[in-house]
NUSEKOL-123508 format. One record per residue (C-alpha): x, y, z. Coordinates in steps of 0.02 Angstrom, whole numbers, padded with zeros to 5 digits, always signed. Layout:
XYZ...
END
This chain:
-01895-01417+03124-01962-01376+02949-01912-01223+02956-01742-01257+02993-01728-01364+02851-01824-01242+02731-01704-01119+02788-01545-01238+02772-01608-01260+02588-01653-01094+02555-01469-01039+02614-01360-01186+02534-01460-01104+02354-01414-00945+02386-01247-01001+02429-01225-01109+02259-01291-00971+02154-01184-00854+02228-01030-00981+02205-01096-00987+02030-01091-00793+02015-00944-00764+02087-00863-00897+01942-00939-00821+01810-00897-00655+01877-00713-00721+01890-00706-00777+01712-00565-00686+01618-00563-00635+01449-00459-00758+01330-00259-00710+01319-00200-00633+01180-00146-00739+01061+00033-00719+00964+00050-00524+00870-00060-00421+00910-00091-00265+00829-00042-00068+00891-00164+00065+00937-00106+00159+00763-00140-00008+00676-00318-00048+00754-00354+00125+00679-00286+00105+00511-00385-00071+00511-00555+00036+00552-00510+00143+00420-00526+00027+00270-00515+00140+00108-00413+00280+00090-00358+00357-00094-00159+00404-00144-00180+00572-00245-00039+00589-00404-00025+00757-00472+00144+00844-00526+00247+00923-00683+00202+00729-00744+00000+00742-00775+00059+00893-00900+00190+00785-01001+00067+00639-01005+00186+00523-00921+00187+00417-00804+00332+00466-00728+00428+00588-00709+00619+00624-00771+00627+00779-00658+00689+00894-00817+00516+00969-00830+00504+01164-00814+00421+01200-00667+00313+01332-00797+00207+01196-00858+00136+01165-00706-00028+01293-00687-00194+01202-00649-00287+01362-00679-00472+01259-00586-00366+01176-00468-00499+01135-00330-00452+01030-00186-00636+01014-00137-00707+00918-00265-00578+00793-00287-00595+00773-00084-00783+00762-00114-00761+00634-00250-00684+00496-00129-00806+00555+00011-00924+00494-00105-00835+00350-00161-00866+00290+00035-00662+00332+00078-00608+00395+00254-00444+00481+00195-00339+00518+00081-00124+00517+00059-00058+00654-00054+00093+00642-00150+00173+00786-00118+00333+00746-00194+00338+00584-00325+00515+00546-00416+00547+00689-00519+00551+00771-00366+00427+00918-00383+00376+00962-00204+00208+01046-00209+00250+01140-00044+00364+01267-00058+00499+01173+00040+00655+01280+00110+00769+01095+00058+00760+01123-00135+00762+01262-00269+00619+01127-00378+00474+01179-00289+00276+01232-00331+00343+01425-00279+00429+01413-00439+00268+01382-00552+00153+01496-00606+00015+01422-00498-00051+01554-00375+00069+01676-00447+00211+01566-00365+00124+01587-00190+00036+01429-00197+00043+01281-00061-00040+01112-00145-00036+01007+00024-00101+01138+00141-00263+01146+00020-00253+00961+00000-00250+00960+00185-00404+01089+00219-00512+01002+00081-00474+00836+00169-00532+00937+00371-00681+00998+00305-00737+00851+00231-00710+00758+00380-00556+00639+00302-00404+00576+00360-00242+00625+00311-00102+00572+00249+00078+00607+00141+00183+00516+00042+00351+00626-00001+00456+00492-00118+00653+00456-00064+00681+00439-00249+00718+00616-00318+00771+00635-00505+00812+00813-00510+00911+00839-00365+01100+00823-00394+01147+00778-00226+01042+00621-00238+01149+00462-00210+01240+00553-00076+01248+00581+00119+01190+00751+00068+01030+00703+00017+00991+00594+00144+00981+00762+00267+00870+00841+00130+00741+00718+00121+00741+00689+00315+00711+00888+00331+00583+00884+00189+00496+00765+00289+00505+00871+00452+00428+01013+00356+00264+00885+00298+00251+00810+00475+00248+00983+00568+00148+01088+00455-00005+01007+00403-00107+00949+00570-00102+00772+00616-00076+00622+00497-00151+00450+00487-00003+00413+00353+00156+00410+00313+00171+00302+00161+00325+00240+00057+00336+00158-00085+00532+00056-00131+00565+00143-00299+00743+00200-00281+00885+00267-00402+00894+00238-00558+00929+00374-00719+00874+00542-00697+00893+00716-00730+00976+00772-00553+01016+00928-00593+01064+00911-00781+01215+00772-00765+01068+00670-00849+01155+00505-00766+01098+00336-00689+01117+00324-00515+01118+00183-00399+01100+00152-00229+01104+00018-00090+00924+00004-00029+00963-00102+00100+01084+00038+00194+01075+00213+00093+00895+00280+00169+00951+00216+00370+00748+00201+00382+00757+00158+00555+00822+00334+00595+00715+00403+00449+00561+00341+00521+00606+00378+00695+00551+00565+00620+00372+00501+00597+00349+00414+00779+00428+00575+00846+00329+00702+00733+00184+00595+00724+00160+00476+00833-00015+00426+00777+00022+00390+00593+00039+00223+00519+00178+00198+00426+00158+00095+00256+00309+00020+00148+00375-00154+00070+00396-00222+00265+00291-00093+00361+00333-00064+00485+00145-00027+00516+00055-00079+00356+00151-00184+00217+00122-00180+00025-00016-00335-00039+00139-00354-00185+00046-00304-00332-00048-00161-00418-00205-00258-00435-00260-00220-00257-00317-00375-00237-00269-00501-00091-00255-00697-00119-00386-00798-00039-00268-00817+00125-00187-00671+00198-00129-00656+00362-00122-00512+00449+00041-00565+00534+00207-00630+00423+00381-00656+00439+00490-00550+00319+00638-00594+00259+00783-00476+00168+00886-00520+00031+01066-00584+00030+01034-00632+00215+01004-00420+00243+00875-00343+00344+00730-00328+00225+00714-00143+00181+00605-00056+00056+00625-00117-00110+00743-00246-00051+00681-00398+00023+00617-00566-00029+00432-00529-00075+00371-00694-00105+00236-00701+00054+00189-00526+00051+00008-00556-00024-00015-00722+00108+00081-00675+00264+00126-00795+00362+00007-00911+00489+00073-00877+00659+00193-00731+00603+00300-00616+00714+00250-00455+00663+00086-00409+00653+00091-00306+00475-00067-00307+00384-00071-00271+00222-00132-00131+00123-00194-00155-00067-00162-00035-00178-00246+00008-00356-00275+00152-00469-00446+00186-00529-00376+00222-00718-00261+00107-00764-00104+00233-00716-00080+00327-00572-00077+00484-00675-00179+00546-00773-00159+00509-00960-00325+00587-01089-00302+00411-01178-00378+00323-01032-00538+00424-00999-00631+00274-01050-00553+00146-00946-00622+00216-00773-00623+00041-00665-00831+00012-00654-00915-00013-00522-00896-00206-00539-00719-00212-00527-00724-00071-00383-00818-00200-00281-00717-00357-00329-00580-00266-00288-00651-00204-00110-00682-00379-00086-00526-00433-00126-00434-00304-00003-00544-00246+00140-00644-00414+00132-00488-00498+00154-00433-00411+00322-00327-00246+00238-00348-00112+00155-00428-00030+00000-00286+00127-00054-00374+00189-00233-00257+00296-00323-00353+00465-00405-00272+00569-00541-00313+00753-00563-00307+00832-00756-00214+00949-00803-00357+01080-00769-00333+01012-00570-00481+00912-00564-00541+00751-00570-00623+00701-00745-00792+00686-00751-00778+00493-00781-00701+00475-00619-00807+00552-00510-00962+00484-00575-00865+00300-00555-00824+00346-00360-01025+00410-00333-01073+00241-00416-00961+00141-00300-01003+00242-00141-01191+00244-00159-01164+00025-00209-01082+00002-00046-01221+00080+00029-01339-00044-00048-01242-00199-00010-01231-00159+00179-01387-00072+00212-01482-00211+00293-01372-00338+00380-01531-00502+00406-01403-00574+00546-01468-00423+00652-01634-00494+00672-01576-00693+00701-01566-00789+00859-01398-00852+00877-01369-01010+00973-01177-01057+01007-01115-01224+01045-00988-01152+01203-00998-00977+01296-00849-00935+01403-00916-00955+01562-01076-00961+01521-01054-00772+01530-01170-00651+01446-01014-00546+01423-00954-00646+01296-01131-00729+01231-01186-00714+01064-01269-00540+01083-01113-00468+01040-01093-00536+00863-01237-00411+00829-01204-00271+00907-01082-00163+00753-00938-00152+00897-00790-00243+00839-00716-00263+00987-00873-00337+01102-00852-00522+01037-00913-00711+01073-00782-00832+01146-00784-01000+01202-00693-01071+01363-00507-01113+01332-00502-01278+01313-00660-01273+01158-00570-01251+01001-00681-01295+00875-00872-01228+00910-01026-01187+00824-01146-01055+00784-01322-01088+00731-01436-00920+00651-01596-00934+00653-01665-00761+00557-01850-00732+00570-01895-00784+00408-01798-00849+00235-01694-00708+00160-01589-00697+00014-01414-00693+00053-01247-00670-00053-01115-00596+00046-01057-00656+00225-00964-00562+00326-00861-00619+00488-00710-00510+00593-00624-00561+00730-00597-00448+00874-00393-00427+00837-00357-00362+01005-00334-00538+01051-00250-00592+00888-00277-00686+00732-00343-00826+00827-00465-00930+00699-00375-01033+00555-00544-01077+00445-00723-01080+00455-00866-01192+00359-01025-01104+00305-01220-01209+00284-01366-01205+00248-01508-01299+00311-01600-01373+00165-01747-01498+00180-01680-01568+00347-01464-01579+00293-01346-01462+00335-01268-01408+00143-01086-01326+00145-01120-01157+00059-00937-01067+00086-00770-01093+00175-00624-00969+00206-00472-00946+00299-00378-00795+00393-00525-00708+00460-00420-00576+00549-00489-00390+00554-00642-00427+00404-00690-00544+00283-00814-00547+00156-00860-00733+00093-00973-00692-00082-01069-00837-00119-01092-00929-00287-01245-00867-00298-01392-00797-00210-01467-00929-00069-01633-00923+00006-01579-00956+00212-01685-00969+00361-01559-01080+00482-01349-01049+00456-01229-01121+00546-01059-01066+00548-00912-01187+00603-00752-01101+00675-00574-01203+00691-00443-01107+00784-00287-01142+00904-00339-01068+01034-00522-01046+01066-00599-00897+00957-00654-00746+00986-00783-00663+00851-00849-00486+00854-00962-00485+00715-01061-00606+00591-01149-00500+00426-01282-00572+00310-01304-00479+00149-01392-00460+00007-01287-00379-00141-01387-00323-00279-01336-00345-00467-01215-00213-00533-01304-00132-00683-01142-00057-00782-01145+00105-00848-01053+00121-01055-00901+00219-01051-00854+00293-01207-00685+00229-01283-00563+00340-01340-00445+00258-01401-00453+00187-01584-00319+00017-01626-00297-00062-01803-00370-00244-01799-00223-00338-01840-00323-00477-01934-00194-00514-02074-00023-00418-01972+00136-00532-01995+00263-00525-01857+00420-00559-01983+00575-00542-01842+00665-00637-01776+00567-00766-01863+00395-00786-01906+00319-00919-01764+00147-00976-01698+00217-00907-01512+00247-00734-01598+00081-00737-01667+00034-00723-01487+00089-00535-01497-00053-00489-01607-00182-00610-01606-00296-00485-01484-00296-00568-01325-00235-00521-01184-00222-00690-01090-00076-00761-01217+00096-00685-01219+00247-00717-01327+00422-00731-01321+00545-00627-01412+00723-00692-01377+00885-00695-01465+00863-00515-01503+00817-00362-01427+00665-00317-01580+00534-00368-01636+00458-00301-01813+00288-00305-01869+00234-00294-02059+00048-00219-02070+00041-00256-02263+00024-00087-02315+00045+00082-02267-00055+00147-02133-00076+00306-02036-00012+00321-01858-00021+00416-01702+00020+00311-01571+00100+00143-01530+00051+00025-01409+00134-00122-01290+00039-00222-01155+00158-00333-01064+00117-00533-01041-00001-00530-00905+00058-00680-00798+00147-00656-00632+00329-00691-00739+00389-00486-00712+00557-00553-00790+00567-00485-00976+00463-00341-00940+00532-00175-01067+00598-00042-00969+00668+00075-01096+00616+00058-01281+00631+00140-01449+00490+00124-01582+00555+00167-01780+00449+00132-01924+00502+00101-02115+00403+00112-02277+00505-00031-02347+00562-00164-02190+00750-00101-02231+00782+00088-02204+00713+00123-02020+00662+00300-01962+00644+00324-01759+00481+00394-01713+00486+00363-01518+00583+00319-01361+00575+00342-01165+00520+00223-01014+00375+00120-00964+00370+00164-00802+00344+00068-00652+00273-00074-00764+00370-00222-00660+00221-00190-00520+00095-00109-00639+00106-00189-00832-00032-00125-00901-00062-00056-01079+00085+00057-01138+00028+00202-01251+00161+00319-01334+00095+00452-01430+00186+00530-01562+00218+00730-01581+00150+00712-01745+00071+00569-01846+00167+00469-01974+00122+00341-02115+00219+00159-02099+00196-00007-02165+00321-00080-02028+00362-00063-01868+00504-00105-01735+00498-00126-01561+00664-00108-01487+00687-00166-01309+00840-00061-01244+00809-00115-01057+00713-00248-00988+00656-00300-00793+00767-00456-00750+00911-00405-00872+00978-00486-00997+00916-00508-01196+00733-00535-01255+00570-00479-01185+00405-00546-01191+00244-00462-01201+00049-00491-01223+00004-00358-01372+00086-00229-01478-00055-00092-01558-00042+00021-01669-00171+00183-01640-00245+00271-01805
END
């Protein structure tokens, strides 16, 4: 009889355990929870940092862009090497790199069978020369991605602004996407029409952004030609622009948002309602992450001037934080010299930033902690804690359905200085978590040491300062219940900055007058040497300054105001200066370039140096329209 009832026990165990297996084994994985990203986009998120290189008839005129009149003669970088400017980003920690191979002035450095303006008509290589097929080796043999950018803005040719054109550019991008091996890019930026050369009518030239490109059928190239690329503009449709030059994130970015056009349009390049492109939208419709990008100099060419205004390694990393370690992209723009490589400033700036990464996340102290959660779907070891340590981002820890608000305690071996936190989701199943809470245990209370929203893909939480931690715990608040692939403890060392050399030289403007339109405190604001104030010019279109006495000049400067107001930004200026105040001599005039997304420092040169004790500012076309401008600093270089 005891056996019977031994072996009645013995059975209804193994029959509970294997009911309890055969649950667990029947748990499924959490649903996917609203956009969810594509297989090209879960590759562009492991990607990270990538560089945009600018090099064209422009680096030679020292602008910043081009007017597509230059002769295609001036463009012979006679030490040209791919390779080290490849090398360089290696370095600098970058997977891949997108080469402009044609920017507005519409210089293709491939010698394209759509257009006569061409790199076959330079003297580079005696003519025989192909720019993106050594881009593109460099880039294979240094193990990088790559990618092209060919601009639908063209300034020389004269059949831009028509149907015509439209064929051209759609065959110049059939020649990039089936002649240099496979891309991880196509990338497009929304500057469109505008004055130009185009083929010596020297005329302005608009077009409808919303219709003229048809980039439906224009992209429908790249998923045909290249399936696997990512495609990056304004609205994506694969990677959206951050909507700034800074490329820098706000504190809350979504990976997913809900664009909106214009005038009720479809939003196109260049021509939709940008307000939420930096925060994306919670709960979005499109999964479209967003890409920052930022030049290391402060242009995207390369201007002599600015040799000594590399970004340092400080600002690399803010940056990195503020873009990667915000759930996008880093996209660092490099500009070659006119001897076709990068300056020496440059490369030593991308070796500093590369080998700092490699500090910061050398030794991650979560590795070593014993995580304790509050829920495990299941109770499965499939999605248990193990797999927040395990460098996989998509192996995660979930919780069962119903748990949406959970807890993760770390207890690390010993106390460790921390820093910089790092948490990703696994995005195969969405942008599921809307904030998590950071402590510290400190003599027996829990102490709220960081906080942060839209997890997403990465994000990097730097702390105040450096903490001392032995026991973390990490609070997660979703929808849904969350699923996290990866938790990071760092510690990242001080940043010991390395002196650039300035090269530029600026009067102080200690006892400067500004005397038009009328002497004010606001106009003060235009040379009292700081670049947080900003004043107003309005009523008029110039602004003169009165230096006191003569003084010698080569070059003229204008920094915009630096707030987020782009209105009243100069497009097109004129610079004269007068010995007297009355009889006015013109001395310079031209474009600031792109400075409605980039207004940084504007330096004009002058062919040959003159002696002045006044000088106008003219604003002949401003961003927004109308009269007045407004602006942060006007210099004048000795």
């Amino acid at each position: 009889m005891k056996n019977k009832v031994k072996s009645a026990v013995v059975f209804a165990g193994i029959n509970f355990f294997g009911l309890m297996a055969l649950a667990q084994q029947s748990t499924k994985p959490p649903a996917p929870y609203g956009a969810i990203p594509s297989e090209r986009q879960l590759k562009w998120h492991e990607t990270e940092m990538y560089c945009l290189i600018h090099f064209t008839p422009t680096t030679f005129q020292n602008k910043e862009w081009g007017y597509g009149d230059a002769d295609p003669a001036i463009f012979n970088p006679a030490q040209f090497d791919a390779g080290q400017i490849i090398a360089a980003a290696a370095a600098g920690g970058f997977k891949g790199i997108v080469m402009v191979a044609k920017h507005h002035d519409g210089f293709a450095l491939w010698p394209t069978k759509t257009a006569a303006y061409n790199i076959s008509e330079s003297p580079w290589r005696s003519g025989k020369g192909d720019m993106v097929r050594e881009f593109q080796q460099a880039a294979q043999k240094n193990s990088m991605k790559f990618g092209i950018y060919c601009s639908p803005w063209d300034r020389n040719n004269p059949a831009y602004g028509t149907p015509e054109y439209i064929t051209i550019y759609r065959d110049q991008l059939k020649e990039l996407y089936s002649n240099y091996g496979p891309l991880f890019m196509s990338w497009h930026d929304g500057a469109n029409g505008g004055d130009g050369y185009y083929g010596g009518r020297k005329e302005v030239k608009k077009v409808d952004q919303s219709v003229y490109y048809d980039w439906m059928n224009t992209w429908a190239i790249t998923r045909k030609l290249q399936p696997g690329a990512s495609i990056f503009s304004d609205i994506g449709p694969d990677v959206r622009w951050v909507g700034n030059e800074k490329g820098m994130a706000p504190e809350t970015a979504w990976s997913t948002i809900d664009l909106k056009g214009k005038d009720g349009k479809t939003p196109m390049p260049g021509y939709m309602d940008d307000e939420n492109l930096g925060s994306g939208t919670r709960n979005g419709k499109q999964w479209l992450p967003f890409e920052g990008d930022v030049p290391l100099r402060p242009g995207w060419f390369y201007h002599p001037e600015q040799d000594g205004q590399v970004k340092t390694v400080a600002q690399l990393f803010e940056i990195y934080c503020s873009s990667v370690g915000r759930g996008g992209s880093l996209d660092l723009g490099l500009s070659p010299n006119t001897d076709g490589l990068l300056h020496a400033n440059d490369v030593a700036a991308l070796k500093d930033f590369g080998a700092y990464l490699k500090q910061v996340f050398a030794e991650n102290v979560a590795k070593n902690a014993k995580i304790t959660a509050s829920n495990v779907r299941g109770k499965q070891k499939a999605f248990d804690t193990q797999n927040l340590q395990d460098n996989d981002r998509y192996s995660y820890w979930a919780t069962d359905d119903q748990v949406h608000q959970a807890s993760l305690v770390l207890n690390l071996p010993a106390e460790k200085p921390i820093n910089l936190v790092q948490i990703r989701e696994n995005i195969k199943l969405g942008q599921r978590v809307d904030s998590i809470k950071l402590e510290n245990y400190i003599a027996g209370e829990w102490k709220t040491i960081g906080k942060a929203t839209s997890i997403g893909a990465n994000r990097l939480i730097r702390l105040p300062e450096t903490i001392t931690a032995k026991k973390l715990r990490l609070t997660i608040f979703a929808p849904v219940s969350p699923a996290l692939s990866e938790i990071g403890l760092y510690l990242a060392p001080e940043i010991k900055t390395k002196a650039i050399a300035k090269v530029m030289s600026a009067y102080a403007k200690n006892d400067w007058k500004i005397i038009s339109p009328v002497s004010s405190d606001d106009l003060k604001k235009a040379i009292d040497q700081l670049a947080e104030t900003s004043a107003a010019v309005t009523g008029t279109n110039e602004l003169i300054l009165d230096m006191g006495y003569p003084h010698l000049i080569s070059a003229f400067g204008y920094l915009p105001a630096q707030d987020e107001q782009t209105a009243g930004r100069i497009e097109k200026f004129e610079y004269l200066y007068s010995e007297d105040g009355k009889q006015w001599t013109p001395a310079a005039s031209g474009e600031f370039s792109n400075i409605k997304a980039n207004p940084i420092l504007q330096r004009t040169t002058l062919k040959a140096p003159v002696t002045a004790r006044f000088v106008m500012l003219r604003a002949i076309g401003v961003t927004g329209g109308g009269q007045g401008f407004r602006l942060a600093e006007i210099e004048v270089f000795q």
